[in-house]
N, CA, C and O of each residue as an XYZ file, in Angstrom:
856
protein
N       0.840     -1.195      0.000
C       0.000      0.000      0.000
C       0.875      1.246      0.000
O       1.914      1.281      0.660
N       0.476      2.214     -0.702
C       1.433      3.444     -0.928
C       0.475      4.256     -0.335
O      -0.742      4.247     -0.518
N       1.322      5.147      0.587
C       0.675      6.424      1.098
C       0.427      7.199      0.401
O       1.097      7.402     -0.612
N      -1.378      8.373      0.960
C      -1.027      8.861     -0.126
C      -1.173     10.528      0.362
O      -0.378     11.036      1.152
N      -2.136     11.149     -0.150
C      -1.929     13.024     -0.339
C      -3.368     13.275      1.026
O      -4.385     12.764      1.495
N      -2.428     14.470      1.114
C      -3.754     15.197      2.114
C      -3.673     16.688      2.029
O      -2.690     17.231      2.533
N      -4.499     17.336      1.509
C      -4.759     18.882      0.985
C      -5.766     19.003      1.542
O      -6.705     18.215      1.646
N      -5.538     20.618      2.177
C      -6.635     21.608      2.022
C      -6.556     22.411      1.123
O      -5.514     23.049      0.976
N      -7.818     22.617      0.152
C      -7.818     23.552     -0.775
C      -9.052     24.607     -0.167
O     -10.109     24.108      0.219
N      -8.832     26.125     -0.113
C     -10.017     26.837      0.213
C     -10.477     27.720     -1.239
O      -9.736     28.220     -2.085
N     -11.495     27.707     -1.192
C     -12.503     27.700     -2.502
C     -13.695     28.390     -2.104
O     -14.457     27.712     -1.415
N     -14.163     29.920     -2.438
C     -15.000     31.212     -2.176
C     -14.599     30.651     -0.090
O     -13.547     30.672      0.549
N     -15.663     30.340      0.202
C     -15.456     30.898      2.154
C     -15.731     29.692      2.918
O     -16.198     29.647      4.056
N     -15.242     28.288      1.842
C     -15.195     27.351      2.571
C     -14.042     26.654      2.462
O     -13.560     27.131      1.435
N     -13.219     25.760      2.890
C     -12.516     24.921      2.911
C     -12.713     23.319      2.832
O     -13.281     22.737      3.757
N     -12.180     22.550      1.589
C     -12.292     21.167      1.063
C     -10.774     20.335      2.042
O      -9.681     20.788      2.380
N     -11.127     19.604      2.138
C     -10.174     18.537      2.569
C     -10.276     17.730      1.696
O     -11.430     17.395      1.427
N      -8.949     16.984      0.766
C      -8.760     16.442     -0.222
C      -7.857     15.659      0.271
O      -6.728     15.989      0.636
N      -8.493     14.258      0.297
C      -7.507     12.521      0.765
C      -7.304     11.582      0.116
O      -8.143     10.684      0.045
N      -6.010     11.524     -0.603
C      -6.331     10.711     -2.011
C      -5.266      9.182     -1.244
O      -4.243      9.461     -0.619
N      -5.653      7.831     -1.401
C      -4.871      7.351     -0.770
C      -5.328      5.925     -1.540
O      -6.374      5.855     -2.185
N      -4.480      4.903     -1.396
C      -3.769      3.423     -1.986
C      -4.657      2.687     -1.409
O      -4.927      3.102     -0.282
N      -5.303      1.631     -1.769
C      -6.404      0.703     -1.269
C      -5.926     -0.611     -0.933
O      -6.483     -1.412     -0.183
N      -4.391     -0.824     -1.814
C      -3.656     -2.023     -1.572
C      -4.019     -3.083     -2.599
O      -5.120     -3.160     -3.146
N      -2.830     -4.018     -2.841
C      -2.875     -4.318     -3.789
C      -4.322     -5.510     -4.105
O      -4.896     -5.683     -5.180
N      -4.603     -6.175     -2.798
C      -5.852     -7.024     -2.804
C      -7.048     -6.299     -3.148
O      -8.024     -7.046     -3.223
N      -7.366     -4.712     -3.452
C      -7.990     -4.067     -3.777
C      -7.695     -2.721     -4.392
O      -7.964     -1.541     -4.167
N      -6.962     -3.497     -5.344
C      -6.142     -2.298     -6.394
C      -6.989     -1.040     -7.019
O      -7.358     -0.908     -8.186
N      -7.211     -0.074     -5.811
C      -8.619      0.762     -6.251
C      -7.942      2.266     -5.527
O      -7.763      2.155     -4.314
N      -7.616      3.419     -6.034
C      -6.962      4.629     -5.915
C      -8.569      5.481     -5.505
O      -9.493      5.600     -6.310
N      -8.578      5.987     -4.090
C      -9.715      6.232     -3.675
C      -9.368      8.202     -3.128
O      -8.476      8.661     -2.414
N     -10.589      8.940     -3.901
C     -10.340     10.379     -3.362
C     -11.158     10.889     -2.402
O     -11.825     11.705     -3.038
N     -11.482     10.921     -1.421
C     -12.549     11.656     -0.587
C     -12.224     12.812     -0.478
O     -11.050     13.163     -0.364
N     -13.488     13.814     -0.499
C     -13.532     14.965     -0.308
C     -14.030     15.490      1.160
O     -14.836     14.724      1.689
N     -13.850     16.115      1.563
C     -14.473     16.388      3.024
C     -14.489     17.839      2.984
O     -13.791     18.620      2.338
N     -15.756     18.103      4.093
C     -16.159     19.547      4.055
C     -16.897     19.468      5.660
O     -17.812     18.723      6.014
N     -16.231     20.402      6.393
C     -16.590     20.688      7.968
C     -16.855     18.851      8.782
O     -17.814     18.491      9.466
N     -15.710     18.084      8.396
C     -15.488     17.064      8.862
C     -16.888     15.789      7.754
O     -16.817     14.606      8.085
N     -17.440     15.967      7.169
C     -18.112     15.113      6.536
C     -17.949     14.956      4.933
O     -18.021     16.022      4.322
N     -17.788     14.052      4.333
C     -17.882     13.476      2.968
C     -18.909     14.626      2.521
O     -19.934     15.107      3.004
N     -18.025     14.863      1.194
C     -19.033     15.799      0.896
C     -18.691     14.821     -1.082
O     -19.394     14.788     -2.092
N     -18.116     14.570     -0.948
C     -18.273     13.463     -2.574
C     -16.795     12.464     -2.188
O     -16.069     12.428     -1.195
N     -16.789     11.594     -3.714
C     -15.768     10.510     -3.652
C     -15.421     10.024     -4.918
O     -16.349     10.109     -5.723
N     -14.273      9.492     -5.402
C     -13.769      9.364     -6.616
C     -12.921      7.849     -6.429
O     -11.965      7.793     -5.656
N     -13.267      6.917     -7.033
C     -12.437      5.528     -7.312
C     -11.788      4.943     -8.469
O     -12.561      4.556     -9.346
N     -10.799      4.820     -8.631
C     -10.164      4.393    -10.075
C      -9.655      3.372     -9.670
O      -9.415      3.103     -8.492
N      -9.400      2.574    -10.813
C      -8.537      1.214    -10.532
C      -7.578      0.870    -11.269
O      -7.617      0.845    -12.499
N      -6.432      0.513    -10.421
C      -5.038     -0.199    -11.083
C      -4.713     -1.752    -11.733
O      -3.806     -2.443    -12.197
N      -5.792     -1.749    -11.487
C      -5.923     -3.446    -11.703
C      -4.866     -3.636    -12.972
O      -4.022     -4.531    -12.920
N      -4.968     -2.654    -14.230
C      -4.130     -3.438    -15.177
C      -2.716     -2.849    -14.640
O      -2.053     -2.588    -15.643
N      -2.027     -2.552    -13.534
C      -0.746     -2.127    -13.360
C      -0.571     -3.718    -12.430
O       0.582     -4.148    -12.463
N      -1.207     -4.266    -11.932
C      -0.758     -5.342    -11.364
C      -0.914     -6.355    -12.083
O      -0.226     -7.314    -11.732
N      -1.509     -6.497    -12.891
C      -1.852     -7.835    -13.789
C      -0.244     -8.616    -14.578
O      -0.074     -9.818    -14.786
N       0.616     -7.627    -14.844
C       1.451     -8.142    -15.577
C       2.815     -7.617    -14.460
O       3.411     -6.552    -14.618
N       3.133     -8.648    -13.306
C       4.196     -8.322    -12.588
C       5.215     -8.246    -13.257
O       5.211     -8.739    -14.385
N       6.500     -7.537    -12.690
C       6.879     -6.991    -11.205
C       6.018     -5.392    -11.193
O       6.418     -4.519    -11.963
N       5.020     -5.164    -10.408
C       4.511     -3.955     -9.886
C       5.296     -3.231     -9.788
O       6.262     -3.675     -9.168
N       5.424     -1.873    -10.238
C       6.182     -0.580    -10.603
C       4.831      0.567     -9.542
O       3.756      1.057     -9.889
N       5.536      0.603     -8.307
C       5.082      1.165     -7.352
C       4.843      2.942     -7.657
O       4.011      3.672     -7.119
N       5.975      3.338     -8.799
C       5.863      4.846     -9.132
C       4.924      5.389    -10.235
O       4.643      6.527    -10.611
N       4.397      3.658    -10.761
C       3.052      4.102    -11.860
C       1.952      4.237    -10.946
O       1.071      5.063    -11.185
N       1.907      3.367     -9.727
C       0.209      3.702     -8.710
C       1.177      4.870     -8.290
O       0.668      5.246     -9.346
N       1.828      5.587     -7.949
C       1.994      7.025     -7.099
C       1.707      7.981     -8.268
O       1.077      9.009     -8.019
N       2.155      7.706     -9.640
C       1.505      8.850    -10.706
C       0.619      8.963    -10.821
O       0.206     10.114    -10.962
N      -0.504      7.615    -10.847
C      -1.979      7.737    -11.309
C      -2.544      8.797     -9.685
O      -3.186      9.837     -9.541
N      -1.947      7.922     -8.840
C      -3.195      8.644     -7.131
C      -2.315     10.525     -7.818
O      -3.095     11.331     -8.326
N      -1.195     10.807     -7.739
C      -1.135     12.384     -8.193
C      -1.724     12.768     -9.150
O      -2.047     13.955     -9.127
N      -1.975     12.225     -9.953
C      -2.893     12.918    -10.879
C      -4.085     13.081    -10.475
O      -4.542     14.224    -10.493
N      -4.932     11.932     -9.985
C      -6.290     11.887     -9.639
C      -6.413     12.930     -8.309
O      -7.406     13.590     -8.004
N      -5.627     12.903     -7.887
C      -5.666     13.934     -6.651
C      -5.720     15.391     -6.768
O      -6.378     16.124     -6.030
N      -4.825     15.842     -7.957
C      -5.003     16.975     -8.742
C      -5.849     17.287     -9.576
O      -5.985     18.474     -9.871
N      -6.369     16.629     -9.968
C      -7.715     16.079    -11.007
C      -9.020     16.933     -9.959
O      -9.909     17.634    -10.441
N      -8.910     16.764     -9.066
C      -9.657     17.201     -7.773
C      -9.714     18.205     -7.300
O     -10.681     18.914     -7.026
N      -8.534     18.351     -7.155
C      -8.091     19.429     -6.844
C      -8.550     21.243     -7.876
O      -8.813     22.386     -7.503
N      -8.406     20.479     -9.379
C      -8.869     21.887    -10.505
C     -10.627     21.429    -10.279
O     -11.580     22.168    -10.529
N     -10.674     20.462     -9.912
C     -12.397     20.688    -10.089
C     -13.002     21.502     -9.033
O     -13.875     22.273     -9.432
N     -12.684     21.517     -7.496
C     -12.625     22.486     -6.939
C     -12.840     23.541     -6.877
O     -13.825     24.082     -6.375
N     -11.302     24.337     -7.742
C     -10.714     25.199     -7.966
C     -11.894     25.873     -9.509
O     -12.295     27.033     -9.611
N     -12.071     25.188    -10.096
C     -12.990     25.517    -11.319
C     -14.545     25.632    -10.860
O     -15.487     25.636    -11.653
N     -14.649     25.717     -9.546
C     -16.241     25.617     -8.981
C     -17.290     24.307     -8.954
O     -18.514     24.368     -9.079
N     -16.563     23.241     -8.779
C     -17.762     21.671     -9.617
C     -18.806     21.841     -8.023
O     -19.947     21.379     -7.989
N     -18.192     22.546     -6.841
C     -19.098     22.256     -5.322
C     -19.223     23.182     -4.941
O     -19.279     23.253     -3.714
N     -19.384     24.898     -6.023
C     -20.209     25.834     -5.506
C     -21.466     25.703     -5.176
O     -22.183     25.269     -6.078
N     -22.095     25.997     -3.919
C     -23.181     26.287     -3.901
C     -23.999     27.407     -4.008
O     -24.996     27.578     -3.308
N     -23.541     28.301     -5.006
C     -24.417     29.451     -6.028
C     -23.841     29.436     -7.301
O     -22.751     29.486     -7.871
N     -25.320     29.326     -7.546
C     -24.976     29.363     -9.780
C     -24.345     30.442     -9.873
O     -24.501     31.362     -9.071
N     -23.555     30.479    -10.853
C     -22.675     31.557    -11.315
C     -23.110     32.466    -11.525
O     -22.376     33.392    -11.180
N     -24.436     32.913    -12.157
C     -25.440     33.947    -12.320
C     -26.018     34.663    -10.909
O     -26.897     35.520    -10.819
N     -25.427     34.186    -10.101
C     -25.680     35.186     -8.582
C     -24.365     35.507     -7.639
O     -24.345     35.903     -6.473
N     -23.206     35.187     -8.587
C     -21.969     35.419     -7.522
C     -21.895     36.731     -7.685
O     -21.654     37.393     -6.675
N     -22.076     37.419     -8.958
C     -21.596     39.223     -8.858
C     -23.080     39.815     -8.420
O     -22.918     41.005     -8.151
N     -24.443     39.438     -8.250
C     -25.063     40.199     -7.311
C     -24.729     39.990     -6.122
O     -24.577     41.073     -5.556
N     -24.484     38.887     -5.267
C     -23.895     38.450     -4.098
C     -23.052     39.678     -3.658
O     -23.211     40.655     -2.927
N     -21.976     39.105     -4.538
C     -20.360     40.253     -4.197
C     -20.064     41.457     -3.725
O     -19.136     41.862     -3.026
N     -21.554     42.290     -4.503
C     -21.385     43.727     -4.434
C     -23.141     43.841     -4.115
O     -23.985     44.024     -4.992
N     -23.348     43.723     -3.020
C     -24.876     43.568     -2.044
C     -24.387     44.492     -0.811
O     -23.863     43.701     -0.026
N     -24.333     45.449     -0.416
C     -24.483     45.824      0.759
C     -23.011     45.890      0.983
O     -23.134     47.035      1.420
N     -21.809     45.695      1.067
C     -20.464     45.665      1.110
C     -19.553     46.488      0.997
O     -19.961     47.298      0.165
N     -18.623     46.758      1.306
C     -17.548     47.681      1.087
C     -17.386     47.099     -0.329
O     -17.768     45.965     -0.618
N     -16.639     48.169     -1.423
C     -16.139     47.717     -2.860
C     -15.465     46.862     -2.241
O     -16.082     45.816     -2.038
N     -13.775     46.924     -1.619
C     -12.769     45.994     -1.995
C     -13.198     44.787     -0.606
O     -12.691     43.677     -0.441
N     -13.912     45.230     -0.040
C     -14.391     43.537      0.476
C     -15.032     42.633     -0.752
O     -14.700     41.513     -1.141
N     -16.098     43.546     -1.233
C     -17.021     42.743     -2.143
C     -16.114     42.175     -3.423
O     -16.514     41.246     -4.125
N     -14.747     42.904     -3.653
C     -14.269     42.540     -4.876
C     -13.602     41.122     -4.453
O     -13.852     40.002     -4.899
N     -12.523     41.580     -3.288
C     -11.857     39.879     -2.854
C     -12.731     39.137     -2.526
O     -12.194     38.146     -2.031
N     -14.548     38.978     -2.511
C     -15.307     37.951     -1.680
C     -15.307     37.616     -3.187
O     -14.633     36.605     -3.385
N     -15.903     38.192     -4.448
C     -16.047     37.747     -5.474
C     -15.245     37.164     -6.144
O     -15.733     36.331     -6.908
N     -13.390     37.362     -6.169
C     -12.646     36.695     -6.435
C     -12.472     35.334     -5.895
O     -12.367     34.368     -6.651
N     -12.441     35.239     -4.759
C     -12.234     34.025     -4.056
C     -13.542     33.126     -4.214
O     -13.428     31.928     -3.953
N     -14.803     33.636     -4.634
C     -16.003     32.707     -5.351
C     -15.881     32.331     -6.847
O     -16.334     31.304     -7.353
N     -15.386     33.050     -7.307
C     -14.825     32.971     -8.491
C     -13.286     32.031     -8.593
O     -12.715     31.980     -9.682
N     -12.778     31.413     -7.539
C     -11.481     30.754     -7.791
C     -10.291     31.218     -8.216
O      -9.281     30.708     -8.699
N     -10.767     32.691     -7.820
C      -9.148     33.460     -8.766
C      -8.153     33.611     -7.614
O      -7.175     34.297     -7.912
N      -8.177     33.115     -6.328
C      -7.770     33.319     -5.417
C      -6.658     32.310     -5.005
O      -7.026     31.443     -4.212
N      -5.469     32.280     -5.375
C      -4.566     31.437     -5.133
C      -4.170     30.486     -4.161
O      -4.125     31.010     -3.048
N      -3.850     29.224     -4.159
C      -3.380     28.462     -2.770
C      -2.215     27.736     -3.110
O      -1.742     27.649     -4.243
N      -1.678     27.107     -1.856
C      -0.465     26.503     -2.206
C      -0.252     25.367     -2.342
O      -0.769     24.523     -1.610
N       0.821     24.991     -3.623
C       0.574     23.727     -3.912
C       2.568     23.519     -3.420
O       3.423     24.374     -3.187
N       2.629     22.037     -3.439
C       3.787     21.836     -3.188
C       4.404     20.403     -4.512
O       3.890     19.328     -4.821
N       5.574     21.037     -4.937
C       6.034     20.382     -6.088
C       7.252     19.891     -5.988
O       8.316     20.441     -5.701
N       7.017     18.909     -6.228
C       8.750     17.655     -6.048
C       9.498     17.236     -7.371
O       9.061     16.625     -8.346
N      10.794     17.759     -7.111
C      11.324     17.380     -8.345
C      11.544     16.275     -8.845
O      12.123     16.129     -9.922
N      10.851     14.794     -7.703
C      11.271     13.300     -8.039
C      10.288     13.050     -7.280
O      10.068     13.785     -6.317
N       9.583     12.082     -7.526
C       9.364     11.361     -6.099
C       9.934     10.467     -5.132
O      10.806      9.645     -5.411
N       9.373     10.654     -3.854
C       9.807     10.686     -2.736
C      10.088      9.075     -2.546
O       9.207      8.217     -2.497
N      11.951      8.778     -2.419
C      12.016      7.063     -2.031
C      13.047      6.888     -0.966
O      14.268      6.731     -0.978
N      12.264      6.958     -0.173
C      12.741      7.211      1.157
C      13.150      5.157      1.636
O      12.382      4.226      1.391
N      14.511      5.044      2.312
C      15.146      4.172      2.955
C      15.702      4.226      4.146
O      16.486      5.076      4.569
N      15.148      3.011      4.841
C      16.210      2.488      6.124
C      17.304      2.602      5.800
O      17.832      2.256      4.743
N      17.945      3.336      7.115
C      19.666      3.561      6.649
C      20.046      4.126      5.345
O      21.102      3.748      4.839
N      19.481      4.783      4.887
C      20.024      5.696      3.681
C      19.883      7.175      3.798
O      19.069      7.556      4.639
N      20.563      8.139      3.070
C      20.543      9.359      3.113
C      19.136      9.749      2.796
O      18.675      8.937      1.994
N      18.336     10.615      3.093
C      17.373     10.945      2.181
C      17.546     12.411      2.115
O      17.852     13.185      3.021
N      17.223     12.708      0.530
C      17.613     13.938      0.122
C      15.854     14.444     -0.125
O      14.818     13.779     -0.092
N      16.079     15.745     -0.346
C      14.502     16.312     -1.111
C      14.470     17.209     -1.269
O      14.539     17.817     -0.200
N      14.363     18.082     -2.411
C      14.034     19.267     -3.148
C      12.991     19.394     -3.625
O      12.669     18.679     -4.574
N      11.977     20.531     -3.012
C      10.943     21.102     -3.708
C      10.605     22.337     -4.042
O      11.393     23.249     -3.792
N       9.440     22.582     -4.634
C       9.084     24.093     -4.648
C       7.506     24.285     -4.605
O       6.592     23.716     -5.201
N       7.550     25.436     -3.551
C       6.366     25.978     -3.236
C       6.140     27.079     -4.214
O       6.764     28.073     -4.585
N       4.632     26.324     -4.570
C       4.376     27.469     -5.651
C       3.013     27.690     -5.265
O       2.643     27.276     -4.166
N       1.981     28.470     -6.255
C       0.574     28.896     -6.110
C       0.294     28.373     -7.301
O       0.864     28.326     -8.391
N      -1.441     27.709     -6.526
C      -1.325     27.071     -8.266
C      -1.993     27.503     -9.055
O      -2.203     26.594     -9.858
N      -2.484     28.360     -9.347
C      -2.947     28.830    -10.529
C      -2.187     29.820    -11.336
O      -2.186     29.731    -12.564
N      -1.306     31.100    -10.486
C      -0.635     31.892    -11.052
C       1.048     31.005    -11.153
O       1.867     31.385    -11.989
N       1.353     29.880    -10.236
C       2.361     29.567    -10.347
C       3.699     30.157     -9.932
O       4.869     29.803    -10.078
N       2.996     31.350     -9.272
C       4.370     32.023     -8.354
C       5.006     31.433     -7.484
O       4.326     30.937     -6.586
N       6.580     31.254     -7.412
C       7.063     30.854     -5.896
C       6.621     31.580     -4.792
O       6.328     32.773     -4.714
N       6.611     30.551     -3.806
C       6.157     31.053     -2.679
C       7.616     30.879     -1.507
O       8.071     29.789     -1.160
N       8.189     32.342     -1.020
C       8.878     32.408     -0.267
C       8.833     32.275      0.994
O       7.881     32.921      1.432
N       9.380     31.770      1.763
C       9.298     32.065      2.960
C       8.439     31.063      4.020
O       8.130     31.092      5.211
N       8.238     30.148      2.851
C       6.890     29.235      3.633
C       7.632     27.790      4.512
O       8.684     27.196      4.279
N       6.939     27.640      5.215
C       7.569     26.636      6.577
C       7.441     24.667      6.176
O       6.429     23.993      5.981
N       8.389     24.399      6.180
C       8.539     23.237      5.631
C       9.150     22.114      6.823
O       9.964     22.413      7.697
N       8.630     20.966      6.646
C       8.781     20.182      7.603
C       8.644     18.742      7.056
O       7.762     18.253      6.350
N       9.710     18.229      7.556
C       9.731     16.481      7.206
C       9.568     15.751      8.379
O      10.255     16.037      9.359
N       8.643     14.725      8.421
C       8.620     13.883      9.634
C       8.611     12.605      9.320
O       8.694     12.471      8.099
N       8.538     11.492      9.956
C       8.547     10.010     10.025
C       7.603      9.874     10.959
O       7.722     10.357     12.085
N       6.516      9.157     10.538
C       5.272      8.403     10.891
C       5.488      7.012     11.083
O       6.217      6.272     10.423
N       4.585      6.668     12.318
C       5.029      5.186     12.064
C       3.551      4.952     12.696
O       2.783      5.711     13.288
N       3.469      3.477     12.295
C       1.931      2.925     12.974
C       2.209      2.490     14.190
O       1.245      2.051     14.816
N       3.631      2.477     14.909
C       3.536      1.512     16.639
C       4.259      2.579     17.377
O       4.537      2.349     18.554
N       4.700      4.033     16.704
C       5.396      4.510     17.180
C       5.107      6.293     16.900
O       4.771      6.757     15.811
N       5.321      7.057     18.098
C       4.949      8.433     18.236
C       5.873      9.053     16.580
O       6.973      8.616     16.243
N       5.013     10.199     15.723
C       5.976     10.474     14.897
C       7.090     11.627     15.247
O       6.718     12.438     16.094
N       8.405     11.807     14.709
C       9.359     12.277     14.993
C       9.460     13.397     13.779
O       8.830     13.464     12.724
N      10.410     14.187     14.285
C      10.622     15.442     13.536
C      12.311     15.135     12.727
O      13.270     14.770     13.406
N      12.408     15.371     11.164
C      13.767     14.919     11.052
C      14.222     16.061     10.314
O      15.427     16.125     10.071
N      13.251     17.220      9.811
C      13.769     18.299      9.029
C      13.009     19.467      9.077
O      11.779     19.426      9.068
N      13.650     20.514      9.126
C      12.202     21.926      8.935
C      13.042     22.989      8.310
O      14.258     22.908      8.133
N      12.527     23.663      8.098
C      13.368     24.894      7.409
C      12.060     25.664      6.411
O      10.888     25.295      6.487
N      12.561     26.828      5.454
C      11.832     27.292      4.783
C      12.411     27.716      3.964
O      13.590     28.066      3.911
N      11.205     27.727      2.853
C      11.466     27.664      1.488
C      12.604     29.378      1.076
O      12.685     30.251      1.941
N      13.264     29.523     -0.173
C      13.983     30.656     -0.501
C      13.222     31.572     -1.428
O      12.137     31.174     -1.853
N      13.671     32.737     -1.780
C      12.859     33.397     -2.230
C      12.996     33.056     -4.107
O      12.804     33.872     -5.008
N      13.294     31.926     -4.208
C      13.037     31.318     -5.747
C      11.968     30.518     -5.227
O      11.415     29.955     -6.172
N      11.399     30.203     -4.044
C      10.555     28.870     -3.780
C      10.682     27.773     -2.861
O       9.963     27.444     -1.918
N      12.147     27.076     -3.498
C      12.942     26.233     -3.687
C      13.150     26.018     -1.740
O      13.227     26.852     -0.838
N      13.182     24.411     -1.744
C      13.821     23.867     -0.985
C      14.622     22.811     -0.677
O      13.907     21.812     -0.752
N      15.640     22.531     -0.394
C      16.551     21.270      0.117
C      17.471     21.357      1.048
O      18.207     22.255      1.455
N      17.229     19.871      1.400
C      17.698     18.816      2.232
C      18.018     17.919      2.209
O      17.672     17.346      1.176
N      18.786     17.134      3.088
C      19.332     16.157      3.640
C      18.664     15.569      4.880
O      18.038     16.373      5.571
N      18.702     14.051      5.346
C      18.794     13.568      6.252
C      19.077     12.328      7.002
O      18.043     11.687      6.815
N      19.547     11.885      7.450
C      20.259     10.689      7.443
C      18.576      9.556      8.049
O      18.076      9.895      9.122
N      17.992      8.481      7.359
C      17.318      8.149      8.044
C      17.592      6.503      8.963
O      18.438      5.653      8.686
N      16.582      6.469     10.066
C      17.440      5.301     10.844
C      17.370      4.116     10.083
O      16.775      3.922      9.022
N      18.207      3.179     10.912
C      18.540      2.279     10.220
C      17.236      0.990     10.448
O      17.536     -0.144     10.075
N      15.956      1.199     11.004
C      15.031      0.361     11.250
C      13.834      1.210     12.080
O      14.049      2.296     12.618
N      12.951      0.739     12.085
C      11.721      1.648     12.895
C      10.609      0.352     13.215
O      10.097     -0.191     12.236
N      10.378      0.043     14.110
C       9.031     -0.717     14.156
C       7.617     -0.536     13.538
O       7.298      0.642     13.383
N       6.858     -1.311     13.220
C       5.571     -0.941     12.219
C       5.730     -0.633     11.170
O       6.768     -0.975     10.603
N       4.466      0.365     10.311
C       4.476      0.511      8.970
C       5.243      2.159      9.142
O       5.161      2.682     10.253
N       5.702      2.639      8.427
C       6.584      3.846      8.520
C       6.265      4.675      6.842
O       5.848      4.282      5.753
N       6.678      5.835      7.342
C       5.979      6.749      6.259
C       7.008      8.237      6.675
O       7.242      8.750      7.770
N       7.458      8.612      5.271
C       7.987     10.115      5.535
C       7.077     11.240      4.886
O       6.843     11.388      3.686
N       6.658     11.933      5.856
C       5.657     13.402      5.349
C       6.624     14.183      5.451
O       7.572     14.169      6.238
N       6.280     15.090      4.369
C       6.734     16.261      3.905
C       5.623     17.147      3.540
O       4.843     16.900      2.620
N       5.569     18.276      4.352
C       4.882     19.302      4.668
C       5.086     20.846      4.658
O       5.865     21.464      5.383
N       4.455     21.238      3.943
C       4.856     22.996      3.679
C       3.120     23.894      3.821
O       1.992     23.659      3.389
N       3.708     24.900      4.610
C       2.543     25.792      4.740
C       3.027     27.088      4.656
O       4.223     27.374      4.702
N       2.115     27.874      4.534
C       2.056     29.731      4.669
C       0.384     29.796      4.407
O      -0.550     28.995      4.450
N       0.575     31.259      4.106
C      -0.513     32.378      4.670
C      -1.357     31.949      3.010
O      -2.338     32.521      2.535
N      -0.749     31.036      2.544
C      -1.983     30.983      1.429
C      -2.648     29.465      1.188
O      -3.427     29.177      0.280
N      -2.117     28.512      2.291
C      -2.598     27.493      2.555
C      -1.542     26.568      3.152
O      -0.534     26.958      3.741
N      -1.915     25.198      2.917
C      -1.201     24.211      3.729
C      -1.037     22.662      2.268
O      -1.946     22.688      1.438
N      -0.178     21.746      2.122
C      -0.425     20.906      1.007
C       0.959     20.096      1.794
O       1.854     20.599      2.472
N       0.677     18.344      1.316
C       1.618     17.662      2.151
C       1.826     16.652      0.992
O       1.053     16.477      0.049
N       3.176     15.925      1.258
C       3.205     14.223      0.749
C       4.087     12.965      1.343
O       5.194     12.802      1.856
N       3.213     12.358      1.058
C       4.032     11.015      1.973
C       4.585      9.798      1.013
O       4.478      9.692     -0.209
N       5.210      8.914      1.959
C       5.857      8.107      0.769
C       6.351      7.217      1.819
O       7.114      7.576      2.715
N       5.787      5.805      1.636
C       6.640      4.966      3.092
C       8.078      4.478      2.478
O       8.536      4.208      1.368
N       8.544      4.521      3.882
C       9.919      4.223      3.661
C       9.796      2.614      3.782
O       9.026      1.861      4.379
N      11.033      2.423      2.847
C      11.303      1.071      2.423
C      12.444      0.482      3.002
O      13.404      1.228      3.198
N      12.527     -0.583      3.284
C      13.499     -1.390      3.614
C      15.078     -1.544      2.655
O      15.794     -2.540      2.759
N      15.395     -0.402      1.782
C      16.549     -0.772      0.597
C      16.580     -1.277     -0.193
O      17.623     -1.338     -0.845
């Protein structure tokens, strides 16, 4: 089973929780839930079935398909698919009773023109017992695609029998850009997982990737 994504995307004056995650191979099924004020608010299932049919399983074709489908989600969102006002009432809405530049940023941000942060890896993440692990990314916004400076970044190790630990933090440069190093241990009890996590003032976006045995 491959770990998988956990986003908040905020969209006009609510906030989506976006959980895209690995079903395993006895149920080779790439599953997206959406959540809104802690409840399912929709759901998305695809299946890998023909990536396992013809072994040896290539673990970085199920991590491309769940990123895509996760992003897939992510522009539908972002493009309005779970507004709840037809488009034909967002600019009476906007400018009802309001200050102009309140009413203009309420209308932008109903409108999706309102940027959040996405986080972008130049490889994906193959994290090992006893091996160095390196990682470079960049925080960007995703629609205009600007780097995002200054934003707080954090690597941890998850484990299922064991409290998770802190192995990296720092923040991004004013190209975006971040890297690191870290030496990881040489064994961990349970199932184990490295998150990598970046936030600022225009949202929050994470990814995981269990670590492997070498």
């Amino acid at each position: 089973m491959i770990t998988g994504y956990n986003t908040d995307v905020r969209h006009g004056n609510r906030v989506f929780h976006v959980q895209t995650e690995d079903k395993g191979f006895s149920n080779p099924k790439i599953e997206t839930l959406i959540y809104v004020g802690g409840e399912i608010l929709d759901s998305y299932r695809s299946s890998y079935e023909d990536l396992i049919a013809a072994p040896p399983v290539v673990e970085t074709e199920i991590q491309s398909r769940m990123d895509e489908q996760h992003r897939a989600v992510i522009r539908d969102i972002k493009n309005g698919k779970y507004d709840l006002t037809p488009p034909d009432m967002l600019e009476h809405q906007a400018f009802n009773d309001r200050p102009l530049d309140q009413a203009i940023l309420e209308f932008l941000q109903q409108e999706g023109d309102v940027d959040t942060l996405e986080l972008v890896l130049d490889q994906p993440l193959k994290p090992a017992f006893g091996s160095l692990f390196r990682i470079q990314l960049l925080a960007r916004l995703c629609q205009s695609q600007s780097p995002v400076a200054g934003a707080e970044v954090t690597v941890k190790l998850i484990s299922s029998l064991k409290k998770a630990t802190s192995l990296l933090s720092g923040k991004t440069g004013s190209d975006g850009q971040f890297r690191g190093e870290v030496q990881l241990p040489p064994s961990q009890p349970g199932q184990c997982a490295v998150v990598v996590g970046c936030s600022c003032d225009q949202g929050f976006d994470e990814v995981k990737a269990v670590v492997t045995t070498g």
